[in-house]
C-alpha positions as CSV (number, residue, x, y, z in Angstrom):
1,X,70.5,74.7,58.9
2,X,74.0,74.0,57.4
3,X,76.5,71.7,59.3
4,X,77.7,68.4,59.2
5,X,78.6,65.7,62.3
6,X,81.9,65.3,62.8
7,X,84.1,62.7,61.2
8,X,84.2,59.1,63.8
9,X,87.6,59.1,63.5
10,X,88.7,62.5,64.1
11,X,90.0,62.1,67.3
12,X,92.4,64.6,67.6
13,X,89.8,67.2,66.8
14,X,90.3,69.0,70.0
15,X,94.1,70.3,68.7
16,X,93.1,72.8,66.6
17,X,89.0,73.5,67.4
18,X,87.4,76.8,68.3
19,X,85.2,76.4,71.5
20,X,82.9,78.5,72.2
21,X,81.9,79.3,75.4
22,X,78.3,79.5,76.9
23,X,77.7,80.7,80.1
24,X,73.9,79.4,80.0
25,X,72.2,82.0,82.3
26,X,73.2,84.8,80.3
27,X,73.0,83.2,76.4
28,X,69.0,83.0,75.4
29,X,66.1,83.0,77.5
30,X,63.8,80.2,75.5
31,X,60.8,80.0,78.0
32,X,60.9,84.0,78.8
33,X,61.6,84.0,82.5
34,X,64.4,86.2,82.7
35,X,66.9,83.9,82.7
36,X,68.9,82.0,80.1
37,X,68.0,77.8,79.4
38,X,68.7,75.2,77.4
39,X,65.8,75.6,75.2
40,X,67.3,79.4,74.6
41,X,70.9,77.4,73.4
42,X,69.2,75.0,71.1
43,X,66.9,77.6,69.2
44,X,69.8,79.9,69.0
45,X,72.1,77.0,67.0
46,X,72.0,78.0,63.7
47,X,73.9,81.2,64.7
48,X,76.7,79.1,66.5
49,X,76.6,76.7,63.3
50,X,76.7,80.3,61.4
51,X,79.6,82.0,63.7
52,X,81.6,78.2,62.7
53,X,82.9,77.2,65.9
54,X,83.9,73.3,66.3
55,X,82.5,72.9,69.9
56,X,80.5,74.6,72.7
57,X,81.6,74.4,76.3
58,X,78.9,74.7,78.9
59,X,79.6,76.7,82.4
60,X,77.9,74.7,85.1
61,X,74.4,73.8,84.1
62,X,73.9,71.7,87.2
63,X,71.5,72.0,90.2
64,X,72.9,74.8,92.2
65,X,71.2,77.7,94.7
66,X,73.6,79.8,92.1
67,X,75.6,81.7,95.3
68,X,78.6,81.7,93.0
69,X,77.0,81.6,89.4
70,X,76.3,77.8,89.4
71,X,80.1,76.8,90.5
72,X,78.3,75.6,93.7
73,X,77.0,72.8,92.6
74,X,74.5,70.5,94.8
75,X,73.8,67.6,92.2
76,X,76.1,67.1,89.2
77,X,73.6,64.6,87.5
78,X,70.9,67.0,87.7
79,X,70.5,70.2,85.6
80,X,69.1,73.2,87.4
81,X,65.3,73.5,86.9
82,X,66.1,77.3,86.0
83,X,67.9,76.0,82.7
84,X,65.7,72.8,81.6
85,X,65.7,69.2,82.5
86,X,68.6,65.8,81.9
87,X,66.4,65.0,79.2
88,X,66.7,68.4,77.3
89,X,70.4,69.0,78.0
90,X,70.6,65.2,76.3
91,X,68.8,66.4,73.5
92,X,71.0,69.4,73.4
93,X,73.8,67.6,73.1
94,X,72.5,65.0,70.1
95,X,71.2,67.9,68.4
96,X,74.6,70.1,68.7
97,X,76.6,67.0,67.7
98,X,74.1,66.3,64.6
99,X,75.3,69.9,63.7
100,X,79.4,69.2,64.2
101,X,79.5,71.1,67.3
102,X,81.1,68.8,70.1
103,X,80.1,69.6,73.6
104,X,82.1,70.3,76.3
105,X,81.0,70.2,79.9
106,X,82.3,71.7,83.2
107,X,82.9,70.0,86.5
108,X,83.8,71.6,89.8
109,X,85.8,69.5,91.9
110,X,87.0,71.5,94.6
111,X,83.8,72.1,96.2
112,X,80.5,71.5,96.2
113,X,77.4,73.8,97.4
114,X,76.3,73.8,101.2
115,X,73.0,72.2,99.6
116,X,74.7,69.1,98.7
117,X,73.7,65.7,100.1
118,X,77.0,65.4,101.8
119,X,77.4,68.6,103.5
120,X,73.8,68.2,104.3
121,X,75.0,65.1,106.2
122,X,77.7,66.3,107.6
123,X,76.4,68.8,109.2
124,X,73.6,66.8,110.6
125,X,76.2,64.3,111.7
126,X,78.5,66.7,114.1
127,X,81.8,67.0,115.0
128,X,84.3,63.8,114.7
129,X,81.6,62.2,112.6
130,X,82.6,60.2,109.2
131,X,80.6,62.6,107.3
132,X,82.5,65.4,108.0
133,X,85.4,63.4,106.8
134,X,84.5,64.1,103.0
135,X,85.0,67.8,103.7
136,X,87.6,69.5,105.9
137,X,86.2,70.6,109.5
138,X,88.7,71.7,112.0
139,X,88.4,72.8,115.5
140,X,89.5,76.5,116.0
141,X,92.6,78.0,117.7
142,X,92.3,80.3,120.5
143,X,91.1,79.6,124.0
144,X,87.4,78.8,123.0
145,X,88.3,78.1,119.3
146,X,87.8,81.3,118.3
147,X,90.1,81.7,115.4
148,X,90.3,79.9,112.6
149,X,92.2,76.8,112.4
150,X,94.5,78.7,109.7
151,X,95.6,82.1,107.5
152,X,94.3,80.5,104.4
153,X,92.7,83.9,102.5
154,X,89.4,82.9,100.6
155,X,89.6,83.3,96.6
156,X,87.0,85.8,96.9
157,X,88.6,87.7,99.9
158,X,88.2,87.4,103.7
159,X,88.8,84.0,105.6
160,X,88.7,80.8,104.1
161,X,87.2,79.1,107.0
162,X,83.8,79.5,108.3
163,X,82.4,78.3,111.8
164,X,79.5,76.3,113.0
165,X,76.9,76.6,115.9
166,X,78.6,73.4,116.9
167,X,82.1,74.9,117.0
168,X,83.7,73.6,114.5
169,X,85.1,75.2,111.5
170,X,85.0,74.0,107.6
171,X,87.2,75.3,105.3
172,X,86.1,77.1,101.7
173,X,89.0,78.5,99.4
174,X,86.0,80.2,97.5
175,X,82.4,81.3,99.3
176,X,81.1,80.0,102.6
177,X,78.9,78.6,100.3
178,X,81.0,76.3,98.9
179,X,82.5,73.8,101.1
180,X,86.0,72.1,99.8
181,X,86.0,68.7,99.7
182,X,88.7,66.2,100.7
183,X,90.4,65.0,98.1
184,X,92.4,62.3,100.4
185,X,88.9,60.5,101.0
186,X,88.8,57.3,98.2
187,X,84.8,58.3,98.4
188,X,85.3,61.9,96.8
189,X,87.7,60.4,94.1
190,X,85.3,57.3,93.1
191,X,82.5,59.9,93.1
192,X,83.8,62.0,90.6
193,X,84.7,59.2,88.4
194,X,81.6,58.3,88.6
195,X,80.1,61.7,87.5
196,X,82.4,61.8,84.4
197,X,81.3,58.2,83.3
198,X,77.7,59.7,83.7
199,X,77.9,63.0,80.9
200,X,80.4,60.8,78.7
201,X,77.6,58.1,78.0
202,X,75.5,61.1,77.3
203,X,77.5,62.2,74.8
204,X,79.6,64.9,76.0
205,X,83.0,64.9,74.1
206,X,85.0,66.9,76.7
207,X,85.4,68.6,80.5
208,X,86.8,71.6,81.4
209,X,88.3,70.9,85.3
210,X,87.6,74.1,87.5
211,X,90.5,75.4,89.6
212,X,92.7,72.5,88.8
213,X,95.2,73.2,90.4
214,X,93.6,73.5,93.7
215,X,92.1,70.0,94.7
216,X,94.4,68.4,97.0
217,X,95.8,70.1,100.3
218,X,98.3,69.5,102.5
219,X,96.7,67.4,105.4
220,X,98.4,69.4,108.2
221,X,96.3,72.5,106.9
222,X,99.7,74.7,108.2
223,X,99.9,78.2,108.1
224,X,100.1,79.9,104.7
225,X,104.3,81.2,104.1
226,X,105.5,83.1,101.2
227,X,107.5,81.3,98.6
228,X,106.9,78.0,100.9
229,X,107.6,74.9,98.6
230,X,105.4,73.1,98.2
231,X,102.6,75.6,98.7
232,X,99.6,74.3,100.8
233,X,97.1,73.8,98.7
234,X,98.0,75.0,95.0
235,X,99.8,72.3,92.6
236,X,100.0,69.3,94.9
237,X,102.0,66.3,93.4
238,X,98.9,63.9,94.6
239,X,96.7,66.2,92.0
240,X,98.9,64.1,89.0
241,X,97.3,60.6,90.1
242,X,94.1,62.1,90.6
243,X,94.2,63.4,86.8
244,X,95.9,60.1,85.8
245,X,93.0,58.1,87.2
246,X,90.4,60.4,85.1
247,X,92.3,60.0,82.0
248,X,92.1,56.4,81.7
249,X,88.2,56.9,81.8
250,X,88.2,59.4,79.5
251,X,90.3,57.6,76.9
252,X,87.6,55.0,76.7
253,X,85.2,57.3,75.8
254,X,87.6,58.9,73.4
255,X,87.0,62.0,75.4
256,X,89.1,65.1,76.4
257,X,89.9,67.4,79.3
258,X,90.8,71.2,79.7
259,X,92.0,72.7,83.2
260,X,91.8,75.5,84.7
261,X,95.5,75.8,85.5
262,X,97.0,78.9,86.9
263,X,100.5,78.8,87.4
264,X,103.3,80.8,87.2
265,X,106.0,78.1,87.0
266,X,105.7,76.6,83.1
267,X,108.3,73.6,84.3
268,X,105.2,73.1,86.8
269,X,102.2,73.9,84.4
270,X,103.5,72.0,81.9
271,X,103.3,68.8,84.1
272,X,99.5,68.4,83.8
273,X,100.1,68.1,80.1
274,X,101.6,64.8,80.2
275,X,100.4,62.4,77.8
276,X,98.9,60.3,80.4
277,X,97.1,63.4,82.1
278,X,95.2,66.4,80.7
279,X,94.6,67.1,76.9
280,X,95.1,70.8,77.1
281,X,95.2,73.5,79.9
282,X,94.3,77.2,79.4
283,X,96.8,80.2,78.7
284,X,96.1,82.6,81.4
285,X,99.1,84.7,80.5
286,X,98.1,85.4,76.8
287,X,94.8,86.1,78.3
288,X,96.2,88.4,80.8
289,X,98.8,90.2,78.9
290,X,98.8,93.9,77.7
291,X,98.4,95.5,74.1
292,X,101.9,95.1,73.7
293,X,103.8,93.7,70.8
294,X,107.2,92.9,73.2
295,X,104.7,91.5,75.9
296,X,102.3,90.0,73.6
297,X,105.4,88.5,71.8
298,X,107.0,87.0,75.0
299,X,103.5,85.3,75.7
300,X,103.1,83.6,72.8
301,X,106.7,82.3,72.6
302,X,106.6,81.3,76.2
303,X,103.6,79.3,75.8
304,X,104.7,77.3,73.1
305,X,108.1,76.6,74.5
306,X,106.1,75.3,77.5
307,X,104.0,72.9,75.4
308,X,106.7,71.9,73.3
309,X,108.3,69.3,75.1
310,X,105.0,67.2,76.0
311,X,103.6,68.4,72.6
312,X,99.9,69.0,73.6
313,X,98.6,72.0,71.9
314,X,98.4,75.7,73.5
315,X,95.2,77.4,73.8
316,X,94.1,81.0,73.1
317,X,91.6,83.2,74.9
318,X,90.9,86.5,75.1
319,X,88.2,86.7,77.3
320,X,85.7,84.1,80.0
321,X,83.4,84.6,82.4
322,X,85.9,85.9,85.0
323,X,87.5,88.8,82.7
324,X,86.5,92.2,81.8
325,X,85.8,91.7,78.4
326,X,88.0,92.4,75.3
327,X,86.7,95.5,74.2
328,X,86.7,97.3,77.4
329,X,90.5,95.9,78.8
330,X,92.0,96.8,75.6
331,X,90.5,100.2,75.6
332,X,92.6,101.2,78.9
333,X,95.4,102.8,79.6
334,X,96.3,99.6,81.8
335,X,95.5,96.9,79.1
336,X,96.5,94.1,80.6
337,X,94.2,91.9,83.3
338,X,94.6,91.3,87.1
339,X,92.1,90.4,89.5
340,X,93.4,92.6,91.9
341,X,93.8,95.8,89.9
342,X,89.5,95.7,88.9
343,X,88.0,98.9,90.5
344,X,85.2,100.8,89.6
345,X,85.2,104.3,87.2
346,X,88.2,102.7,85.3
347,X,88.6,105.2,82.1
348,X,87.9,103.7,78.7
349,X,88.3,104.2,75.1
350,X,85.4,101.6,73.7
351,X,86.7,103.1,69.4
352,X,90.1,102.0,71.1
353,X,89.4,98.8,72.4
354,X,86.8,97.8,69.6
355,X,89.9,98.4,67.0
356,X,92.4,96.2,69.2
357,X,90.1,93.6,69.6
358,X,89.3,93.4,66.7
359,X,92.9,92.9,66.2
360,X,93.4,90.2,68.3
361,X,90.5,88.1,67.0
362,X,92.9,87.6,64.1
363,X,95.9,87.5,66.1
364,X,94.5,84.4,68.4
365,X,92.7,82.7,65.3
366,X,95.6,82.4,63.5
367,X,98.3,81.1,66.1
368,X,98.6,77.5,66.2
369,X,96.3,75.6,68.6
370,X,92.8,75.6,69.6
371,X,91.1,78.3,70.7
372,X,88.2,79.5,73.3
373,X,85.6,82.0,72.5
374,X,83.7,83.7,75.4
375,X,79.9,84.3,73.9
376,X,79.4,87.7,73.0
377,X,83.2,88.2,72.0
378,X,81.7,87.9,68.4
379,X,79.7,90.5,68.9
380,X,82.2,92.9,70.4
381,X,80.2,93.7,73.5
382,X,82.1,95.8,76.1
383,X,82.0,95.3,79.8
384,X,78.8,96.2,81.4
385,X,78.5,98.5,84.5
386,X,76.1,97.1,86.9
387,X,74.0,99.3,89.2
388,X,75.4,98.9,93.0
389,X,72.0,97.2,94.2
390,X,72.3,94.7,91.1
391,X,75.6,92.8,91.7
392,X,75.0,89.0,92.4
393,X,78.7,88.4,92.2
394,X,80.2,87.2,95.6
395,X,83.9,88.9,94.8
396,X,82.3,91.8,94.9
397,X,80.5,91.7,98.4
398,X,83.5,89.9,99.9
399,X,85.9,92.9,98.9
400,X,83.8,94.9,100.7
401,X,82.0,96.5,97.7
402,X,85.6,97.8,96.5
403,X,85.5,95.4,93.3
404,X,82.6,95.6,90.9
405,X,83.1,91.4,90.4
406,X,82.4,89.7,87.3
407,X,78.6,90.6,86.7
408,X,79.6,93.0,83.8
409,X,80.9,90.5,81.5
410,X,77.6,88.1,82.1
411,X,75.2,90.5,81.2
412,X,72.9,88.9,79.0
413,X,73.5,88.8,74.7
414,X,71.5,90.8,72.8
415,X,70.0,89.1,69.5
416,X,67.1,91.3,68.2
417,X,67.6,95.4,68.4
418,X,64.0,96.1,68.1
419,X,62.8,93.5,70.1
420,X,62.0,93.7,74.4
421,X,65.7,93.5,76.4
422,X,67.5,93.3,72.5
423,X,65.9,90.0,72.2
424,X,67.2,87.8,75.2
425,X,63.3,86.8,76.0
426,X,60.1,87.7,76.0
427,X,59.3,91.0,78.1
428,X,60.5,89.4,81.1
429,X,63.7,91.8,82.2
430,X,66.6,89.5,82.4
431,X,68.5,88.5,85.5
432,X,70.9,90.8,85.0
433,X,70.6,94.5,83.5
434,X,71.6,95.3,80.0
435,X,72.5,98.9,79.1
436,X,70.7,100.8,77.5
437,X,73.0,100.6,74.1
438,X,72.6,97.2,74.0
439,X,70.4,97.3,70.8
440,X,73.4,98.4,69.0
441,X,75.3,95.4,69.4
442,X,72.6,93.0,68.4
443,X,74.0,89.6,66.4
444,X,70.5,90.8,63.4
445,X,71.8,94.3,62.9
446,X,75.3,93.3,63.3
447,X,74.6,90.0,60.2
448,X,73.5,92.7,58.3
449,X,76.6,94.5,58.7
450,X,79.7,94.0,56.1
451,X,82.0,95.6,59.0
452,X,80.8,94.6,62.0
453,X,82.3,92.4,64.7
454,X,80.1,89.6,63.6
455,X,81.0,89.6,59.8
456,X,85.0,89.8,60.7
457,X,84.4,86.8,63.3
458,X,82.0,84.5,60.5
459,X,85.1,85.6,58.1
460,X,87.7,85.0,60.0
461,X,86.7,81.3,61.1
462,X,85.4,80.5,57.5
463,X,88.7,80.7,56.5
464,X,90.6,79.4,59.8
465,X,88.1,76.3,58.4
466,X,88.7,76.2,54.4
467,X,92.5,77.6,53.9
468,X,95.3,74.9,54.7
469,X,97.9,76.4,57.2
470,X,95.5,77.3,60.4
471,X,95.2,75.6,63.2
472,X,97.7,72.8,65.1
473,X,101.2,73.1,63.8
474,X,104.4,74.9,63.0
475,X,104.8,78.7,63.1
476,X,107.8,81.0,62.9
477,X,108.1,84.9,63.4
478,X,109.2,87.1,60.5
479,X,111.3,90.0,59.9
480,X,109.2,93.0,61.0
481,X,109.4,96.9,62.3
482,X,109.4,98.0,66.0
483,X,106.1,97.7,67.3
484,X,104.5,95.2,64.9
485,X,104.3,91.5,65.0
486,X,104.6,89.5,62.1
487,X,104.3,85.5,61.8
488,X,104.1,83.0,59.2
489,X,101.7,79.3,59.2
490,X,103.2,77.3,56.8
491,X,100.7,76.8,53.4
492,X,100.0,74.0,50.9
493,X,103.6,73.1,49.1
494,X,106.1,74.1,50.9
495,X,106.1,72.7,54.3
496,X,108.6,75.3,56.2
497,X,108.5,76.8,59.7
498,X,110.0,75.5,62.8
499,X,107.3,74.8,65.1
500,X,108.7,76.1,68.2
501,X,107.8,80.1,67.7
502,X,111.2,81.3,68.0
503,X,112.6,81.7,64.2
504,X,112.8,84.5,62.0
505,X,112.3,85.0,58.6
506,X,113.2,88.2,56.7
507,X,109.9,88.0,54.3
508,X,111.5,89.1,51.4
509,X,111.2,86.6,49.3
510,X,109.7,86.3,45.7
511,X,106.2,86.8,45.3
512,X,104.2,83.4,44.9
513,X,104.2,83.2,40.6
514,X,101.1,80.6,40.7
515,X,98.7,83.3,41.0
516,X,97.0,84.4,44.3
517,X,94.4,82.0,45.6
518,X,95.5,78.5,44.9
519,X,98.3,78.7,48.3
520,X,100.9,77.1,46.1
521,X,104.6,77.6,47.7
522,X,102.8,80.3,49.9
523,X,102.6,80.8,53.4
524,X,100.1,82.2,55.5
525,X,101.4,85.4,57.4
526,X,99.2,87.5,60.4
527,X,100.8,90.7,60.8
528,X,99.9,92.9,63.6
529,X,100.7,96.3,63.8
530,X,101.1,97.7,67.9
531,X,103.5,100.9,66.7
532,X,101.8,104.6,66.8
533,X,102.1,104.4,62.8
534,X,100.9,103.1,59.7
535,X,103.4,100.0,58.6
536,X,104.1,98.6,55.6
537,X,103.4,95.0,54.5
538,X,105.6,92.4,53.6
539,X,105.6,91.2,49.8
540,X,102.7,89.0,49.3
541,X,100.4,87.9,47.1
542,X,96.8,87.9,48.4
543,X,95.3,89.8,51.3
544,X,93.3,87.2,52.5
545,X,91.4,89.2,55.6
546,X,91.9,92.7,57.3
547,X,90.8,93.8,60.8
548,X,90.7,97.0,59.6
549,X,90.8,99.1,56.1
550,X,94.4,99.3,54.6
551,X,96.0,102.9,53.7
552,X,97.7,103.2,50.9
553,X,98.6,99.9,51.4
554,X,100.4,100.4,54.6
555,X,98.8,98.7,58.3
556,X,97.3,100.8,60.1
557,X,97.8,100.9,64.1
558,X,95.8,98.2,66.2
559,X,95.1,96.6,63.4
560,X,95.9,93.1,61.6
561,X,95.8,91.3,58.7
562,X,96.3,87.7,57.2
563,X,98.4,87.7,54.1
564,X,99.6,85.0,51.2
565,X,102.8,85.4,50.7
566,X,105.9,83.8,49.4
567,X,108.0,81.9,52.2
C-alpha cells in the first residue's frame, strides 16, 4: 500500500487538507454483522490511501443506544461494541497515520444520551438534587406543571422539553433521548477537557465540535422571541471562553478543531475563528446553495470575505451525513438545500445531477482552503429512498412522518458489484437497505472505469496534491460570459492574485511560451460553465482535467475544467 506519514513539522496541514468523512455504521462491515466497524475502515485503507485524501474524520464512534445515529453518546472513552473496541480504534488510528491520513474525531457537547452515567444519576437522584444540576430540569407551568417550562421547538421538531414521572421537566434541543447539558456547571466543562486530553494522547490530530453554536443557554430559559438579541440558546458570548479553554489544550497537542457553526451573521460566525479559538468552521452556505453561477458566485466570495480578516481558512462541502446527497440535490428543479423544504416524491434528474456534481467536485477542489468529503461522494451515489417501515432517523418520526430524514444519504457503500449487498459484508443484509442499483455504483467496477466518478475524484486530488497552485492561498475571478464562472490559483513563477476572491482578470493574456506542463508564468484557472450553452475557453496552454468531454473546444453546460494558462 502506497503512502507516506506525514511530515512532524507540518503543522499547518489542516489549511489546505481534504477530509474525508466516515460515517462508520454505513462505511464496511469487517465482521459481517450488518453493520459497519472499525475493522471494515482499516481493511478498506488502501482505497482511502488510493482516493488521496489527507485525513479521515470519524462521526461518533462512541458507546451510544444509537437513538440519533451515535450523536447520543453514553461514554466518550468507550467505542460502541457494534463498531470494535479502544484498542482497535487506537490501532486504527496508528495505522491510518502510518499511511499519511490524519484522524479526526467528533465530540458532542451539547448533550449526552439518557444512558449516560449522569443522567442515570440524575434521575435516580430527584428533583432539587445536585445531579440534576449537570443537566437542565425545570418545573412545568400551568396549575399542575403541565406545560413546559418554555416554547423552545426541538431540532427535530415538537417540544424541546420532556417530563418525568416525578414532575419535573428536562430540556433536549434534539431527541428526548438526548438530554442537554449545562454548560454553566465547572463539572461539564472540566469533563470535556478531560475527554479531549483522552483521544489527543491516542493520537487523534483533530475534533470536529457538534452544534457549536448551541452549548451555552441563557439561564432564565425565557420564552423564545423573533429577532430577540441575544437569542436564547444559539451563539452565546460565554461559548468564546468555553472554546478558548479547549484551544489551549489542543495547542499542546498540536491539534486542531472544526465546528459545526450555523450562522447567518458572518460578523458573528467569524468570531469563532479567532486565533485563540477554533481552527476552522464549516461553510453551510456553499453547502446549501443552488446550481447557480450568481448564487454560487456570492457564496464563495462571501465566505472568503468572512475569513479574511482573522485569516483561518474556509472550507468546502458538498455533502455530510445530514444532506441529500450531491447527485440527487443538484438533479432538482430546487437545487439548493433546506431542512425544511425535504419531502418525499421530490422529482429528479440523476444524468442531471451526476453531470453537476461532477462539476462541483472540481469546482470545490480547486478553491482555496481545505475541504470535506462525505464517503460515497467519490462514487457518485445518489440519495437513497428508504422503505416507510425502514427509517431509524428521529427527524423523520418527530415531523410526523412528513420528512423522509437523513437515512437516504447513510445507506451503506457499495465496494464489490458481484458480491452479497455490493460488498458492504458478508451475506448479512446491512442495517440499512441498499437499492437495488447499488451494484452499479461499486468503487471495483467504477476503478475500472476511465470515466467514472471514482477516476475523476483519484484525478482530481492527484493533481490538487502534485501541481503547485491548489490548496490555501490567493485566488481572483476572471473575465468570463453570463452563466459561467471562471477563477484563477496563482502557479509556479508568477505569484499574482489578490487573495480576497473579489478581482477580475480579463484572461487574455499571452499564452505561457515555456511549453505546457512545466507551470512556468502560468496560472491555474477552474472554469465552470452554469449557462444553457456550450462556452468557449480562455487562452491557455494545457487542459489539465475536464469534468466532462470538451466540444469543439467549447465547455459544455454543467461542466468544468482546470486549465494552464497565461496570467
Amino acid at each position: 500500500m502506497e503512502g507516506s506519514p506525514p511530515a512532524p513539522g507540518d503543522t499547518l496541514w489542516w489549511r489546505d487538507a481534504v477530509i474525508y468523512q466516515v460515517y462508520v455504521r454505513s462505511f464496511a462491515d469487517g465482521d459481517g454483522d450488518g453493520t459497519g466497524d472499525l475493522a471494515g475502515v482499516r481493511a478498506r485503507l488502501p482505497h482511502l490511501v488510493e482516493l488521496g485524501v489527507d485525513a479521515l474524520w470519524f462521526t461518533p464512534w462512541y458507546l451510544s443506544p444509537l437513538a440519533d445515529g451515535g450523536y447520543d453518546v453514553a461514554d466518550y472513552r468507550t467505542i460502541d461494541p457494534a463498531f470494535g473496541t479502544l484498542a482497535e480504534a487506537e490501532k486504527l488510528i496508528a495505522e491510518a497515520r502510518a499511511l499519511g491520513l490524519r484522524t479526526i474525531i467528533d465530540i458532542v457537547p451539547n448533550h449526552v444520551s439518557d444512558r449516560h452515567i449522569w443522567f442515570r444519576a440524575a434521575l435516580a437522584a430527584g428533583p432539587g438534587r445536585p445531579e440534576r444540576a449537570l443537566f437542565h430540569f425545570r418545573a412545568g407551568r400551568g396549575e399542575h406543571g403541565e406545560i413546559p417550562p418554555n416554547d423552545w421547538v426541538s431540532e427535530f421538531g415538537g417540544p424541546a422539553w420532556t417530563r418525568l414521572d416525578d414532575g419535573e421537566w428536562y430540556l433536549h434541543l434534539f431527541a428526548p433521548e438526548q438530554p442537554d447539558l449545562n454548560w454553566a456547571h465547572p463539572s461539564v466543562r472540566r469533563e470535556h477537557e478531560e475527554v479531549l486530553r483522552f483521544w489527543f494522547e491516542r493520537g487523534v490530530a483533530g475534533v470536529r465540535i457538534d452544534s457549536a453554536a448551541l452549548l451555552a443557554k441563557d439561564p432564565a430559559l425565557p420564552d423564545f422571541t423573533a429577532g430577540r438579541d441575544p437569542h436564547p440558546y444559539v451563539d452565546l458570548d460565554e461559548l468564546h471562553t468555553i472554546y478558548r479553554s479547549w484551544r489551549a489544550i489542543a495547542d499542546t497537542y498540536g491539534a486542531v478543531f472544526v465546528g459545526e457553526v450555523w450562522l447567518p451573521d458572518t460578523e458573528r460566525f467569524v468570531r469563532y475563528l479567532r486565533p485563540d479559538e477554533l481552527h476552522t468552521a464549516f461553510n453551510f452556505s456553499f453547502l446549501a446553495c443552488p446550481w447557480d453561477a450568481g448564487r454560487m458566485r456570492a457564496a464563495i466570495e462571501a465566505t472568503l470575505a468572512e475569513h479574511a480578516p482573522v485569516g483561518a481558512p474556509a472550507t468546502w462541502v458538498l455533502c455530510n451525513h445530514d444532506v441529500t446527497r450531491t447527485v440527487t440535490r443538484y438533479g432538482r428543479e430546487e437545487s439548493g438545500f433546506d431542512f425544511a423544504a425535504k419531502e418525499f416524491g421530490t422529482p429528479t434528474d440523476h444524468g442531471l445531477g451526476t453531470r453537476r456534481a461532477r462539476a462541483a467536485a472540481l469546482l470545490s477542489l480547486a478553491l482555496p482552503g481545505s475541504v470535506y468529503l462525505y464517503q460515497g461522494e467519490e462514487l457518485g451515489l445518489p440519495e437513497a429512498e428508504i422503505p416507510l417501515d425502514r427509517i431509524e432517523d428521529p427527524m423523520h418520526a418527530r415531523s410526523g412522518g412528513t420528512d423522509p430524514g437523513r437515512d437516504g444519504c447513510r445507506v451503506p457503500l457499495p465496494w464489490t458489484a458481484d458480491a452479497p449487498y455490493s460488498g458492504f459484508g458478508s451475506a448479512t443484509e446491512p442495517w440499512l437497505p441498499q437499492p437495488e442499483f447499488w451494484p452499479a455504483y461499486a468503487a471495483d467496477r467504477q476503478t475500472a472505469d476511465p470515466g467514472s466518478m471514482l477516476t475523476l475524484y483519484r484525478e482530481a486530488l492527484r493533481l490538487r496534491r502534485t501541481v503547485p497552485g491548489f490548496g490555501d492561498g490567493p485566488m481572483r475571478w476572471r473575465e468570463s460570459a453570463p452563466g459561467v464562472l471562471s477563477f484563477a490559483r496563482p502557479g509556479t513563477g508568477d505569484g499574482s492574485g489578490t487573495g480576497d476572491g473579489s478581482g477580475t482578470g480579463d484572461g487574455s493574456g499571452p499564452e505561457d511560451d515555456s511549453g505546457p506542463g512545466d507551470g512556468s508564468g502560468t496560472e491555474l484557472v477552474c472554469v465552470v460553465n452554469f449557462s444553457a450553452e456550450p462556452a468557449p475557453l480562455p487562452p491557455y496552454t494545457e487542459v489539465l482535467l475536464t469534468s466532462g468531454p470538451l466540444v469543439a473546444g467549447r465547455l459544455p453546460r454543467d461542466t468544468a475544467v482546470w486549465l494552464r494558462a497565461a496570467p
